[in-house]
C-alpha positions as CSV (number, residue, x, y, z in Angstrom):
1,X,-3.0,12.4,-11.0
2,X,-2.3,8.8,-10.0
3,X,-5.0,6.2,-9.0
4,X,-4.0,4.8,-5.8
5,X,-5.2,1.0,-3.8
6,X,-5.4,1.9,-0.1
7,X,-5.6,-1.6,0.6
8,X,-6.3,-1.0,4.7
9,X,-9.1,-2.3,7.2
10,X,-8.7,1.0,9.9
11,X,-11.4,3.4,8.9
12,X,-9.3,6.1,10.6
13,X,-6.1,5.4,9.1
14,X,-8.1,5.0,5.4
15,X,-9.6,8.5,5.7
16,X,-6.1,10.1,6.9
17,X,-4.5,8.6,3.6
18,X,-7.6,9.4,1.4
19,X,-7.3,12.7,2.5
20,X,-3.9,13.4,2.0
21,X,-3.7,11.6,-1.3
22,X,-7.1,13.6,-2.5
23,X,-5.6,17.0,-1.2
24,X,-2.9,15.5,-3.8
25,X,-5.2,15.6,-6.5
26,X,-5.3,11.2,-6.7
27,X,-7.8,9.2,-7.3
28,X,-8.2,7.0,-4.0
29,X,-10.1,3.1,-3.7
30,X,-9.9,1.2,-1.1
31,X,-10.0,-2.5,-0.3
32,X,-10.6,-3.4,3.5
33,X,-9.6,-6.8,3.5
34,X,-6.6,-8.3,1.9
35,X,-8.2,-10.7,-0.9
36,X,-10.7,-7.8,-2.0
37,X,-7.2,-6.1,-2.2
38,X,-6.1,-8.3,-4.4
39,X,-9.2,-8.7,-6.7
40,X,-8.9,-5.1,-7.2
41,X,-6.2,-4.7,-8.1
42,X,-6.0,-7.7,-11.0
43,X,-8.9,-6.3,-12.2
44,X,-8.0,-2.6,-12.3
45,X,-4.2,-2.1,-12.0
46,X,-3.9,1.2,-10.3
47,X,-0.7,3.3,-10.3
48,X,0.5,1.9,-6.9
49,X,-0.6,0.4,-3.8
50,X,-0.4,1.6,-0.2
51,X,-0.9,-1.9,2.2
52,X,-1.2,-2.4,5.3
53,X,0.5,-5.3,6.8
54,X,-2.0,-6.6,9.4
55,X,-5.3,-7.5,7.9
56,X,-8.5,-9.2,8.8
57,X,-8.8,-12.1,6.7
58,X,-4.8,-12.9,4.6
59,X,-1.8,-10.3,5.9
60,X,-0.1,-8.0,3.8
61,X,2.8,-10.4,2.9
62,X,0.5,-12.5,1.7
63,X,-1.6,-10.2,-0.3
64,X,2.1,-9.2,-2.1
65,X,2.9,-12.7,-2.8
66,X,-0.3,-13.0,-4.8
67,X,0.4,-9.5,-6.4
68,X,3.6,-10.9,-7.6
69,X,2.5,-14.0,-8.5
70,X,0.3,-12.6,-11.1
71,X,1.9,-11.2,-13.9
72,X,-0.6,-8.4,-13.8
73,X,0.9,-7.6,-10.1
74,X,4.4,-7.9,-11.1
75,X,4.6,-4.1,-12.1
76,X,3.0,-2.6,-9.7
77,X,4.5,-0.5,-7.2
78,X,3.4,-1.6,-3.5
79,X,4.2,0.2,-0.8
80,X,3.9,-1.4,2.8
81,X,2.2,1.4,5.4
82,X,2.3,-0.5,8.7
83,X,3.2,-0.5,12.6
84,X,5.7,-3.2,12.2
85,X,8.8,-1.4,13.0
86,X,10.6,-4.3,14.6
87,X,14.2,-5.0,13.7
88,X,14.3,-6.3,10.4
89,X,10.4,-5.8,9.5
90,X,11.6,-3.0,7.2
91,X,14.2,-5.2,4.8
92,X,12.0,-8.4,5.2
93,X,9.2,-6.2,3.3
94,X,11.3,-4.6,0.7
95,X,12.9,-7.9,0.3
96,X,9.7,-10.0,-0.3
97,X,8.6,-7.2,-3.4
98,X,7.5,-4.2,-1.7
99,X,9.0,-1.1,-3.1
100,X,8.9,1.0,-0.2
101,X,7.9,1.0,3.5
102,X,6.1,3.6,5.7
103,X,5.9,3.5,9.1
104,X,2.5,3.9,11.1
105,X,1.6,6.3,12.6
106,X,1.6,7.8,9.0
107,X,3.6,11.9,9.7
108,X,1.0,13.5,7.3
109,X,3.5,16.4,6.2
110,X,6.0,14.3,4.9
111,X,3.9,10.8,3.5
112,X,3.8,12.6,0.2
113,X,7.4,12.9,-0.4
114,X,7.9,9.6,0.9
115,X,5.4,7.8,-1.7
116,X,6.9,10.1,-4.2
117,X,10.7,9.6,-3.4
118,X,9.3,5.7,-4.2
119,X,6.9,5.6,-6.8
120,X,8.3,8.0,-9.1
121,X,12.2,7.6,-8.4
């Protein structure tokens, strides 16, 4: 059982993750904003982090920057769960820290594999 950061600001998309990582048998918090992301994760490292690019208040890149900055956040593995599928989005992410990328809309019967394939490779 891993505890898990859902750091996203959809309530829809939150509860689809939360479900499929509780069905898991994780332990799920979420952050809804990109700095509480951050603050909760410094203060409780959890296993890994799924984040979502576009946020209210700082964006996802910038949430990761602050993550890596910190050598608390250094050894985290952060996943990037967003819509940006643009050219390039992908290896920009992975390129800036994250350790994987998944592609909104999230395919519920194979996210699993994917954060495993990441996290625990």
């Amino acid at each position: 059982m891993a505890t898990v950061l859902v750091i996203e600001d959809n309530e829809d998309n939150f509860e689809l993750i939360k479900f499929i990582l509780e069905t898991n048998g994780d332990k799920v918090k979420r952050a809804a904003t990109g700095q509480e992301g951050v603050a909760q994760a410094l203060a409780l490292p959890p296993d890994f982090i799924l984040l979502d690019i576009q946020l209210p208040d700082i964006d996802g890149e910038e949430v990761l920057r602050r993550l890596r900055n910190n050598s608390i956040g250094q050894t985290i593995p952060v996943i990037a769960v967003t819509s940006y599928a643009m050219s390039g989005d992908r290896e920009r992410l992975l390129n800036s820290g994250c350790n994987g990328y998944i592609e909104k809309p999230i395919d519920p019967y194979t996210i699993l594999q994917q954060i495993k394939s990441i996290v625990y490779e």
